[in-house]
SELUMFI-614352 format. One line per 8 residues: number of its first residue (from 1); for each residue x, y, z of N, C-alpha, C. Coordinates in steps of 0.1 Angstrom, whole numbers, m for minus. Atoms other than C-alpha are relative to their C-alpha. Layout:
REM residues N
NUM = X,Y,Z,X,Y,Z,X,Y,Z | ...
END
This chain:
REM residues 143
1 = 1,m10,m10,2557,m20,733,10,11,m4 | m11,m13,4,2572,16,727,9,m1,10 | m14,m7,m14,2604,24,743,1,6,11 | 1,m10,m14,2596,49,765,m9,m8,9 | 11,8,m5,2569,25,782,8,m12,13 | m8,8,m11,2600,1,794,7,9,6 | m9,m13,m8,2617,32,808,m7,m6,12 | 12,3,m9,2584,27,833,15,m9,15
9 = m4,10,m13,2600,16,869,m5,m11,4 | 13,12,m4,2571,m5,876,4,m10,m5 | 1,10,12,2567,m38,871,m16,m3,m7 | 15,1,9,2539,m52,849,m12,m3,4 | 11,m1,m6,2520,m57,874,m8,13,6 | 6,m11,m5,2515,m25,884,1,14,m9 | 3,m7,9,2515,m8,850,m11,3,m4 | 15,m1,2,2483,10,840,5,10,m16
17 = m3,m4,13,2496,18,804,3,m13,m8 | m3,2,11,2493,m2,773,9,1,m10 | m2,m9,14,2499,15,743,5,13,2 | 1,m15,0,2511,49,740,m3,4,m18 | 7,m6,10,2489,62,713,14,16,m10 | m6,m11,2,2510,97,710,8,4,5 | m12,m6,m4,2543,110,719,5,13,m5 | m9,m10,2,2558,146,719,5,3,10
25 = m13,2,m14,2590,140,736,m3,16,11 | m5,m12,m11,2590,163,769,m13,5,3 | 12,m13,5,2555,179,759,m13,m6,6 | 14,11,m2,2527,154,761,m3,m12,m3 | 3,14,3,2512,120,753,m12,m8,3 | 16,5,m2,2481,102,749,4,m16,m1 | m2,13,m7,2479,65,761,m13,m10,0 | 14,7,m6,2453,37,768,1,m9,8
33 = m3,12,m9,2450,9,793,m15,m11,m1 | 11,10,m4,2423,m20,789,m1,0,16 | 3,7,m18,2409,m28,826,m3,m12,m5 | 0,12,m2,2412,m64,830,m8,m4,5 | 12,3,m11,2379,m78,841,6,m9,10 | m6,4,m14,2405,m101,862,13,2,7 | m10,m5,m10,2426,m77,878,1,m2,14 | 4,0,m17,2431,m84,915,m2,10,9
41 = 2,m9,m12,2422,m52,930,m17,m1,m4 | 15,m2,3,2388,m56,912,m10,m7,10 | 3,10,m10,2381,m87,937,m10,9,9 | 4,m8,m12,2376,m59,967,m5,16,m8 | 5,m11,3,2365,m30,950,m9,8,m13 | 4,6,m11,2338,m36,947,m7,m15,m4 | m1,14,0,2327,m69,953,m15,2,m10 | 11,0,9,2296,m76,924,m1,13,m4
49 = 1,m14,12,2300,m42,908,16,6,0 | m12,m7,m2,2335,m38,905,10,14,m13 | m5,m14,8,2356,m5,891,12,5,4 | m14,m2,m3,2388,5,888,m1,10,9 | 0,m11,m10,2399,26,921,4,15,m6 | m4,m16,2,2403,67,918,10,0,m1 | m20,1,1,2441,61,929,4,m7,m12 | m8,11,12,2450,36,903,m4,9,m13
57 = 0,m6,11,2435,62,876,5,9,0 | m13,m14,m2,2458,89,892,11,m5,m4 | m9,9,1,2484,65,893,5,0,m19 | m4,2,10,2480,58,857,4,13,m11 | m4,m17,6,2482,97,844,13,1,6 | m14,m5,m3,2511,99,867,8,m10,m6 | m15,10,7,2532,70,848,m2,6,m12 | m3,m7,17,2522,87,815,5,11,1
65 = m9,m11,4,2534,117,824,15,1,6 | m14,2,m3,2566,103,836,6,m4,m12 | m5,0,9,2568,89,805,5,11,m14 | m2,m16,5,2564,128,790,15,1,7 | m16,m4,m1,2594,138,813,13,m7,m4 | m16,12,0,2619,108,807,m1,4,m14 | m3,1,13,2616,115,771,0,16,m6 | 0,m13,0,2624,154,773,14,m3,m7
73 = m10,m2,7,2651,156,743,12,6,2 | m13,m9,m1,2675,182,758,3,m4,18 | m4,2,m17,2675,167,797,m2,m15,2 | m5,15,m3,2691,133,810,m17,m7,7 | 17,3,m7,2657,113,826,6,5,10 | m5,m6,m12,2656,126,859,m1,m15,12 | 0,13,m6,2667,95,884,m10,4,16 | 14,4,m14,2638,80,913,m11,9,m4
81 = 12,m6,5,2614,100,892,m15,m8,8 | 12,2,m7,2578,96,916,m11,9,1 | 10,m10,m2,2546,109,922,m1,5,18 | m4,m7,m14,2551,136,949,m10,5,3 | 9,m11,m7,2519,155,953,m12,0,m13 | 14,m3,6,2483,153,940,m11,13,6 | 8,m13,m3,2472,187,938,m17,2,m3 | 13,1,2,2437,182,922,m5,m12,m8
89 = 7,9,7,2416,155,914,m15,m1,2 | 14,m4,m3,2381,159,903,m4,m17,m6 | 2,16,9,2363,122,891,m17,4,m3 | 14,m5,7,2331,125,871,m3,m13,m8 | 5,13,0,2330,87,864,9,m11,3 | m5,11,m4,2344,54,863,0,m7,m9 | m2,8,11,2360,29,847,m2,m16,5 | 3,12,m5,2349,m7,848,1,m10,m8
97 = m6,13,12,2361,m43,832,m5,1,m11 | 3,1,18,2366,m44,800,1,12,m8 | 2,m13,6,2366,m7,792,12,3,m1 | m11,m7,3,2395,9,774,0,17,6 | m5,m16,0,2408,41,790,12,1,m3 | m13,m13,7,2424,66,775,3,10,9 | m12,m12,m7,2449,90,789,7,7,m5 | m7,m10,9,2464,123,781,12,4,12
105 = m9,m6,m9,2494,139,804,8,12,m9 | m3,m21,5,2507,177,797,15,1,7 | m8,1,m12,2541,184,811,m6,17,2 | 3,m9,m2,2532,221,827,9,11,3 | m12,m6,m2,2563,234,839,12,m15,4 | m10,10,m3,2596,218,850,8,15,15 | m6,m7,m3,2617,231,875,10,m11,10 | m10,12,m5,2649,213,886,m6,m13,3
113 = 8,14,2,2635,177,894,m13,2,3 | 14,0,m2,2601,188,901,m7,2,m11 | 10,m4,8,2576,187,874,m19,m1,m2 | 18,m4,m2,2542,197,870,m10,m8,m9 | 5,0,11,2518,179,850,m18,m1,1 | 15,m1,m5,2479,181,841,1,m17,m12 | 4,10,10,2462,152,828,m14,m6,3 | 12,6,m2,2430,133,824,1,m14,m7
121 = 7,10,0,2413,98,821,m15,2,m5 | 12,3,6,2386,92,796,m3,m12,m3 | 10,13,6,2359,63,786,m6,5,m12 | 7,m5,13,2352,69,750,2,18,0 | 1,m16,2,2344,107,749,m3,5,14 | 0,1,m15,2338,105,789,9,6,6 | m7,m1,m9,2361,121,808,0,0,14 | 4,7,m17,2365,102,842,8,7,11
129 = m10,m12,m11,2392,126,857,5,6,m5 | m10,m13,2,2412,155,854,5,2,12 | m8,m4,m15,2440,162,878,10,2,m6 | m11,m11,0,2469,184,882,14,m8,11 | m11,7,m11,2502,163,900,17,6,m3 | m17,m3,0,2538,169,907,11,m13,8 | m4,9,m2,2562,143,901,12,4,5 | m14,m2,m5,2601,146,918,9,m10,m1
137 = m9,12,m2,2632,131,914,16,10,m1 | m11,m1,6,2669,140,910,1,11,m11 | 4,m14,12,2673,176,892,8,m8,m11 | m5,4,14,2684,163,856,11,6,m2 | m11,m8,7,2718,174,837,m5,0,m13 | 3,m1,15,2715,187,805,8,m11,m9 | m12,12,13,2729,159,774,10,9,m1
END
Protein backbone atom coordinates (compact mmCIF):
# COMPACT_ATOMS: atom_id res chain seq x y z
CA UNK A 1 0.00 0.00 0.00
CA UNK A 2 1.43 3.58 -0.87
CA UNK A 3 2.21 5.82 1.94
CA UNK A 4 0.02 8.41 1.48
CA UNK A 5 -3.02 5.84 1.56
CA UNK A 6 -2.05 5.15 5.50
CA UNK A 7 -2.10 8.87 6.09
CA UNK A 8 -6.13 8.01 5.30
CA UNK A 9 -7.94 8.67 8.89
CA UNK A 10 -10.27 5.98 8.17
CA UNK A 11 -10.29 2.75 9.12
CA UNK A 12 -10.28 -0.08 6.51
CA UNK A 13 -13.43 -0.43 6.76
CA UNK A 14 -14.47 2.55 5.56
CA UNK A 15 -11.72 3.03 2.96
CA UNK A 16 -12.98 3.31 -0.70
CA UNK A 17 -9.31 3.32 -2.10
CA UNK A 18 -7.06 0.57 -3.14
CA UNK A 19 -4.32 1.43 -5.02
CA UNK A 20 -3.25 4.79 -5.92
CA UNK A 21 -2.46 4.37 -9.54
CA UNK A 22 -0.83 8.22 -9.81
CA UNK A 23 0.48 10.76 -7.56
CA UNK A 24 1.49 14.39 -8.14
CA UNK A 25 2.12 15.49 -4.71
CA UNK A 26 -0.44 18.47 -3.88
CA UNK A 27 -1.82 18.46 -7.64
CA UNK A 28 -3.71 15.30 -8.41
CA UNK A 29 -4.14 11.55 -8.37
CA UNK A 30 -5.75 8.80 -9.91
CA UNK A 31 -6.87 5.73 -7.79
CA UNK A 32 -9.12 2.61 -7.95
CA UNK A 33 -11.29 0.68 -5.55
CA UNK A 34 -12.69 -2.97 -6.42
CA UNK A 35 -16.43 -3.05 -4.98
CA UNK A 36 -16.70 -6.05 -2.90
CA UNK A 37 -19.61 -8.15 -4.02
CA UNK A 38 -19.71 -8.72 -0.02
CA UNK A 39 -19.60 -5.37 1.26
CA UNK A 40 -22.20 -4.75 3.99
CA UNK A 41 -23.89 -1.78 2.71
CA UNK A 42 -24.64 -3.77 -0.50
CA UNK A 43 -27.03 -6.07 1.71
CA UNK A 44 -29.64 -2.87 1.77
CA UNK A 45 -28.96 -1.13 -1.16
CA UNK A 46 -30.39 -2.65 -3.04
CA UNK A 47 -31.64 -5.84 -1.97
CA UNK A 48 -31.26 -8.38 -5.47
CA UNK A 49 -29.74 -5.62 -7.54
CA UNK A 50 -27.26 -4.21 -5.43
CA UNK A 51 -24.86 -0.91 -6.17
CA UNK A 52 -22.58 0.98 -4.52
CA UNK A 53 -24.39 4.21 -2.91
CA UNK A 54 -23.88 7.93 -4.67
CA UNK A 55 -22.40 8.94 -1.07
CA UNK A 56 -19.86 6.26 -0.76
CA UNK A 57 -18.64 7.34 -4.39
CA UNK A 58 -18.46 11.00 -3.16
CA UNK A 59 -16.97 9.80 -0.22
CA UNK A 60 -14.34 7.91 -2.11
CA UNK A 61 -13.16 11.12 -4.48
CA UNK A 62 -13.13 12.95 -1.18
CA UNK A 63 -10.41 10.55 0.53
CA UNK A 64 -8.46 10.77 -2.77
CA UNK A 65 -8.30 14.14 -2.78
CA UNK A 66 -7.24 14.28 0.80
CA UNK A 67 -4.78 12.25 -0.18
CA UNK A 68 -3.75 15.09 -3.00
CA UNK A 69 -3.74 17.72 -0.07
CA UNK A 70 -1.74 15.71 2.76
CA UNK A 71 0.93 15.20 0.27
CA UNK A 72 1.37 18.97 -0.84
CA UNK A 73 5.39 19.22 -0.64
CA UNK A 74 5.75 22.79 0.66
CA UNK A 75 2.60 22.59 3.46
CA UNK A 76 2.53 20.54 6.86
CA UNK A 77 -0.85 18.00 6.16
CA UNK A 78 -3.47 20.11 7.41
CA UNK A 79 -4.85 18.44 10.93
CA UNK A 80 -8.92 16.96 11.07
CA UNK A 81 -8.69 17.29 7.39
CA UNK A 82 -12.85 16.41 6.36
CA UNK A 83 -15.28 16.72 3.81
CA UNK A 84 -17.01 20.03 4.46
CA UNK A 85 -19.30 20.76 1.59
CA UNK A 86 -20.53 19.00 -1.67
CA UNK A 87 -20.96 21.57 -4.04
CA UNK A 88 -21.93 19.46 -7.19
CA UNK A 89 -22.61 16.02 -7.93
CA UNK A 90 -23.87 14.97 -11.16
CA UNK A 91 -24.18 10.69 -11.42
CA UNK A 92 -24.52 9.24 -14.92
CA UNK A 93 -24.16 5.62 -13.63
CA UNK A 94 -23.30 3.07 -11.21
CA UNK A 95 -21.09 0.96 -9.87
CA UNK A 96 -21.86 -2.58 -8.97
CA UNK A 97 -19.95 -5.86 -7.31
CA UNK A 98 -17.11 -6.72 -8.69
CA UNK A 99 -16.43 -3.66 -10.76
CA UNK A 100 -13.24 -1.76 -10.42
CA UNK A 101 -13.66 1.98 -10.10
CA UNK A 102 -11.39 4.39 -10.89
CA UNK A 103 -10.88 7.78 -9.48
CA UNK A 104 -9.23 11.00 -10.38
CA UNK A 105 -9.23 14.14 -7.70
CA UNK A 106 -7.78 17.73 -8.81
CA UNK A 107 -6.72 19.91 -6.03
CA UNK A 108 -8.48 23.41 -7.36
CA UNK A 109 -7.43 25.96 -5.17
CA UNK A 110 -6.35 25.98 -1.48
CA UNK A 111 -6.97 28.66 0.79
CA UNK A 112 -5.85 28.41 4.40
CA UNK A 113 -7.42 25.02 5.50
CA UNK A 114 -10.01 25.04 2.96
CA UNK A 115 -9.49 23.26 -0.21
CA UNK A 116 -11.28 22.85 -3.26
CA UNK A 117 -11.22 19.85 -5.21
CA UNK A 118 -12.93 18.42 -8.55
CA UNK A 119 -13.01 14.90 -9.25
CA UNK A 120 -14.73 11.99 -10.83
CA UNK A 121 -15.57 8.15 -10.62
CA UNK A 122 -15.36 6.02 -13.61
CA UNK A 123 -16.27 2.20 -14.72
CA UNK A 124 -13.86 1.40 -17.47
CA UNK A 125 -14.22 4.54 -19.83
CA UNK A 126 -17.67 5.34 -18.00
CA UNK A 127 -17.78 8.10 -16.07
CA UNK A 128 -20.23 7.50 -12.98
CA UNK A 129 -19.70 10.95 -11.41
CA UNK A 130 -18.16 14.24 -11.40
CA UNK A 131 -18.33 16.48 -8.50
CA UNK A 132 -16.77 19.52 -7.18
CA UNK A 133 -16.14 19.34 -2.90
CA UNK A 134 -14.47 21.33 -0.33
CA UNK A 135 -12.58 19.67 2.23
CA UNK A 136 -11.52 21.77 5.76
CA UNK A 137 -9.26 21.38 8.47
CA UNK A 138 -6.64 23.33 10.46
CA UNK A 139 -4.95 26.10 8.09
CA UNK A 140 -1.41 24.32 7.51
CA UNK A 141 2.20 25.84 8.34
CA UNK A 142 4.52 26.00 5.82
CA UNK A 143 7.78 23.05 6.38
Amino acid sequence: MHAALLALPHGPEFRFIDELDELVPGECASAHYLLPGDAPFLAGHFPGAPLMPGVLLIEAVAQLGGVVAQSHPGLAPVADLRLAAVHQAKFTGSALPGESVHLHATVLGRMGGLIQIEGRAQIGSKVILTTRLTLAGAQPSPL
